[in-house]
C-alpha positions as CSV (number, residue, x, y, z in Angstrom):
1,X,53.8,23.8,137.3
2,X,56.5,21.8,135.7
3,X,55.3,23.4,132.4
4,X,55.4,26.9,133.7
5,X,58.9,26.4,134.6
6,X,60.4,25.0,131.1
7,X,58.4,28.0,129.5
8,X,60.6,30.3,132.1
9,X,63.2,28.4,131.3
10,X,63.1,28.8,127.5
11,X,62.5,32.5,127.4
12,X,65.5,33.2,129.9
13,X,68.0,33.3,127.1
14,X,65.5,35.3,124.3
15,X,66.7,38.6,123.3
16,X,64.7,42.2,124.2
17,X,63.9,42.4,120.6
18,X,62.0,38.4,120.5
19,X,62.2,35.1,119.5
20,X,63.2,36.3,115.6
21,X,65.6,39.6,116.7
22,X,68.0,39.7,114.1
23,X,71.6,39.3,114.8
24,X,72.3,43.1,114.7
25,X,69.0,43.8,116.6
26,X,70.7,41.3,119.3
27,X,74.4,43.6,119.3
28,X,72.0,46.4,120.5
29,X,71.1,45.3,123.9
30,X,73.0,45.3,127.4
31,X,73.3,43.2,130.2
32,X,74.5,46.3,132.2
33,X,71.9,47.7,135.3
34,X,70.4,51.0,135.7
35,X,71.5,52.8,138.9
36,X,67.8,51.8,140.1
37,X,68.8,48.1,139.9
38,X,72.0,48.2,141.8
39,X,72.5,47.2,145.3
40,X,76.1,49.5,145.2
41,X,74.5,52.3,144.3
42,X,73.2,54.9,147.2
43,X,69.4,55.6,147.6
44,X,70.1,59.2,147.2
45,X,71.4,58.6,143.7
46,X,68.4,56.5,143.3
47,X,66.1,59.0,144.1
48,X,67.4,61.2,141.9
49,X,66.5,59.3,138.9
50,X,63.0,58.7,140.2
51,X,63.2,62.2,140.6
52,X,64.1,63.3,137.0
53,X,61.4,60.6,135.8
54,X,58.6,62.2,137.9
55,X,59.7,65.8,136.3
56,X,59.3,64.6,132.9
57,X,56.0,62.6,133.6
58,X,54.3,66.1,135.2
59,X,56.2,68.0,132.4
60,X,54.7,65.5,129.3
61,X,51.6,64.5,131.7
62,X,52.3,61.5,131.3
63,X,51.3,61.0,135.0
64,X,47.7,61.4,134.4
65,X,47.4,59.9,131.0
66,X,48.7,56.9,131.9
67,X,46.1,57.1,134.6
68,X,43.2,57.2,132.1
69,X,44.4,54.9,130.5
70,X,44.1,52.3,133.2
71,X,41.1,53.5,134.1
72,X,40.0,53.3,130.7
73,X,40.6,49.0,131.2
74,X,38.9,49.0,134.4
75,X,36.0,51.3,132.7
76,X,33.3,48.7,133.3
77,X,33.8,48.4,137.0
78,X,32.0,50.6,139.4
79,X,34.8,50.8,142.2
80,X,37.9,49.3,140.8
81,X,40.7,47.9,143.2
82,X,43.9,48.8,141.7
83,X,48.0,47.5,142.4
84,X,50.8,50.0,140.9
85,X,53.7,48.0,140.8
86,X,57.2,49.2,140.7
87,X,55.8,53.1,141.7
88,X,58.7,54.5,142.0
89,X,57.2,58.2,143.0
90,X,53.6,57.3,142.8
91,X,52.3,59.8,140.6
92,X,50.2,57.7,138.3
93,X,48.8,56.5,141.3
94,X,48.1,59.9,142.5
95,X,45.9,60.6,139.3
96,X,44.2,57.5,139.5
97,X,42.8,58.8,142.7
98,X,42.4,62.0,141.5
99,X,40.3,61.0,137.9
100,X,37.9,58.5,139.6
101,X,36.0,59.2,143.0
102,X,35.4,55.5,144.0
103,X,38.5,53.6,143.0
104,X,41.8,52.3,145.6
105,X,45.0,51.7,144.8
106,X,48.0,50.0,146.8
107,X,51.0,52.0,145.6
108,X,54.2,49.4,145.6
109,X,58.0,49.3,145.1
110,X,60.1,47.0,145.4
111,X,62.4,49.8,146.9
112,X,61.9,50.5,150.5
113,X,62.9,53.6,150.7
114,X,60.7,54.9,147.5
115,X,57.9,53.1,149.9
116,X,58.4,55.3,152.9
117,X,59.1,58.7,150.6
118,X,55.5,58.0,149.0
119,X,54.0,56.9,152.8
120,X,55.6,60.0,153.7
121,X,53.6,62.3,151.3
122,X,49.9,63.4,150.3
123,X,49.1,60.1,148.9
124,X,50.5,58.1,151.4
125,X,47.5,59.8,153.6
126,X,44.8,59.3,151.5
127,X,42.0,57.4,152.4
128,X,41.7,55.4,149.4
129,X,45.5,54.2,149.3
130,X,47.7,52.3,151.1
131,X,51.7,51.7,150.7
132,X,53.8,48.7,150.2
133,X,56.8,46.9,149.7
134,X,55.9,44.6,147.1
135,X,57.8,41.8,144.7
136,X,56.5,41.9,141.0
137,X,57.4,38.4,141.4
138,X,56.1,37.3,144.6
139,X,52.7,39.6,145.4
140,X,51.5,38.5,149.0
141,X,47.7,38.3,147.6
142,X,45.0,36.2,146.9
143,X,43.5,35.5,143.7
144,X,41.9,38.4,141.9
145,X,42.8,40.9,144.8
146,X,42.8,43.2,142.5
147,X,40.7,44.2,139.1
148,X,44.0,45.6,137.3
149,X,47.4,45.6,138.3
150,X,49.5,48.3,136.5
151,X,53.3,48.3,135.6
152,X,54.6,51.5,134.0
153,X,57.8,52.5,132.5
154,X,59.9,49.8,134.5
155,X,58.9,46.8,133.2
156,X,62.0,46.7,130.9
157,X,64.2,46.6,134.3
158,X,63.3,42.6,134.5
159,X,65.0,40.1,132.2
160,X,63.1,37.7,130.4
161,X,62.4,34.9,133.0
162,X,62.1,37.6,135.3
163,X,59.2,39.7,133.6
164,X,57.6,36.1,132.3
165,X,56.9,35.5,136.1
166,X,56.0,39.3,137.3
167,X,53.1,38.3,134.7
168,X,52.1,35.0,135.5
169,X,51.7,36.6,139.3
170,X,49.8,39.7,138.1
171,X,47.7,38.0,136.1
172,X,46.8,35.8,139.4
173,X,46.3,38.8,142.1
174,X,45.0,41.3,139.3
175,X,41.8,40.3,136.6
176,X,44.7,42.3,133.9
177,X,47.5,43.1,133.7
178,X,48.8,47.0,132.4
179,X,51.9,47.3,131.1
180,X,53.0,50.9,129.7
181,X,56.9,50.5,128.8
182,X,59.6,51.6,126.1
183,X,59.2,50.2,123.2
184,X,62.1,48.9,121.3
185,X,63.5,50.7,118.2
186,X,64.5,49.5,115.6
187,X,69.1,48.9,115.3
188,X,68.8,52.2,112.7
189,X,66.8,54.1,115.2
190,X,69.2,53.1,117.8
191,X,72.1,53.9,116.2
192,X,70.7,57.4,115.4
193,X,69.4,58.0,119.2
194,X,72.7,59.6,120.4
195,X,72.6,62.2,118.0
196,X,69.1,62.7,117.7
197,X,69.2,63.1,121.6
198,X,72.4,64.8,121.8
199,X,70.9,68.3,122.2
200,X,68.8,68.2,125.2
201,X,71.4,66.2,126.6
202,X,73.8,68.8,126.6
203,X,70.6,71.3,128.0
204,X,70.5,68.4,130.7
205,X,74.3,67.7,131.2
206,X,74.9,71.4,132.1
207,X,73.2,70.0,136.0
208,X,74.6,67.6,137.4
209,X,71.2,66.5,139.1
210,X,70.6,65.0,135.6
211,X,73.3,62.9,135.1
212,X,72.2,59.5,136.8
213,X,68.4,59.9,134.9
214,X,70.4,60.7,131.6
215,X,72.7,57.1,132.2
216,X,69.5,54.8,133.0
217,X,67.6,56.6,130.0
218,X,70.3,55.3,128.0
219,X,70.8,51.6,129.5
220,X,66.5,51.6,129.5
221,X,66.3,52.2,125.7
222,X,69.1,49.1,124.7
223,X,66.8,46.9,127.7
224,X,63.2,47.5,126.2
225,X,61.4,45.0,124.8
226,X,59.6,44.6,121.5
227,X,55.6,43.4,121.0
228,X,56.8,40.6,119.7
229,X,58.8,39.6,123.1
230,X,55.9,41.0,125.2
231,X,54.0,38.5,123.5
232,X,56.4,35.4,123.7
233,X,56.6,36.7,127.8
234,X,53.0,36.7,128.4
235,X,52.4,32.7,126.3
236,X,55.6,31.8,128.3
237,X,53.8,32.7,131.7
238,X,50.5,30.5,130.5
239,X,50.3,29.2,126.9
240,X,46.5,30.7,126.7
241,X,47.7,34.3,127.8
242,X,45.5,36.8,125.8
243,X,48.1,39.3,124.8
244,X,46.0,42.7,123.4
245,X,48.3,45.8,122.3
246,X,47.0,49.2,123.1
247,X,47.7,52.5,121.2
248,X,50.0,54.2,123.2
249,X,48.5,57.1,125.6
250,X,51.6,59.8,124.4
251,X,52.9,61.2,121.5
252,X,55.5,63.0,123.6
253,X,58.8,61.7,124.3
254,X,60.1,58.2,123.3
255,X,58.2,55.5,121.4
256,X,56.3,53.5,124.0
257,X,54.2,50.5,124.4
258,X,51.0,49.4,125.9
259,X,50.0,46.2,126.6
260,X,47.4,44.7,128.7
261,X,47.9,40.7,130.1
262,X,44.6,38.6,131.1
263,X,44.3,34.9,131.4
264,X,41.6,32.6,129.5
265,X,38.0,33.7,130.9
266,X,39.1,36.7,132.6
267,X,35.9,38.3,132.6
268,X,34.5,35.4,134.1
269,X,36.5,36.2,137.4
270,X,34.4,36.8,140.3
């Protein structure tokens, strides 16, 4: 354990864009929080970015691509017992459900109040899920609870010895790990983003609905991560991590990454 925790310890300082970011790569992050990681911020505000997320996932359907794409990892297993961390509205959950007759999922967040507004809805009542308030960090589980723990689009809200530790515990309740995320631009690509963006944010500034989603889009794209720092986060969280980079399930939208976590033997695993 005392090895896990100088590995944590080393990667708290690394930037979003890994061990060898360059110097301007480093300029273009932020320590500032999204609205959905601030305790002074109201849960109606919240909600509202959740909302805006879960418009553009059904808009892009992203919602049920993600969800094949999970189920594509778990495509050897005849019922598979699925965690959705960080849910938020709990639509990839939703399609999971949906796409494969035998599978259950435990939809989390670490937000209460996302919790009860998913418990409250159709998928709160379906047979095959349940609802929780769950801790990336600290999953009250046993080993291998679960055949695939899935993380998408939030895992860039943890900072480095954060996220190294929401994978050394998924990797220990779930047989692998799914991470679907932003992936991190290049400083060119970043400088360019206002402008290239700049017209559908002035579709999307006309409502003030959008506002809060258009702020945390902003924050989210300085905060993502590169493969190279996925990778230094998952051998940080168990020097024997395998560390395999998908193709990413959308064309649509901004650049994104997919990456699943699984520890040495995995398919060994009960």
């Amino acid at each position: 354990m005392a090895t896990t925790d100088v590995l944590y310890e080393d990667v708290a300082t690394m930037p979003r864009g890994g061990p060898a970011a360059s110097w301007l790569d480093r300029r273009f992050q932020t320590f500032a929080l999204e609205y959905l990681d601030r305790d002074d911020v109201p849960d109606d505000v919240k909600q509202r970015v959740i909302g805006m997320l879960d418009r553009i996932g059904t808009l892009t359907k992203q919602h049920e691509k993600y969800a094949r794409t999970a189920l594509d990892v778990v495509a050897g297993i005849p019922n598979p017992r699925i965690l959705e961390i960080g849910a938020g509205h709990g639509k990839l959950s939703a399609q999971i459900l949906r796409l494969h007759p035998t599978a259950t999922v435990t939809v989390s967040d670490l937000d209460p109040t996302s919790v009860a507004n998913i418990a409250a809805g159709e998928l709160g009542k379906h047979p095959r899920a349940r609802t929780r308030v769950i801790d990336a960090t600290a999953i009250d589980a046993a080993d291998d609870s679960y055949d695939l723990v899935v993380f998408a689009l939030a895992f860039h809200h943890l900072p480095p010895a954060v996220a190294s530790r929401a994978i050394a515990e998924a990797t220990r309740v779930g047989k692998r790990f799914l991470v679907i995320d932003l992936k991190r631009q290049s400083p060119l690509a970043m400088m360019l983003f206002p402008v290239m963006a700049l017209p559908i944010n002035l579709v999307l500034l006309r409502c003030s609905w959008n506002w809060p989603g258009l702020h945390d889009g902003f924050i989210s794209a300085l905060r993502a991560y590169s493969p190279s720092a996925l990778k230094a986060l998952g051998r940080a969280a168990d020097p024997q991590m395998n560390v395999e980079l998908l193709s990413s399930p959308t064309r649509l939208g901004p650049p994104s990454l997919t990456v699943v976590f699984s520890r040495l033997g995995v398919d060994d695993r009960g």
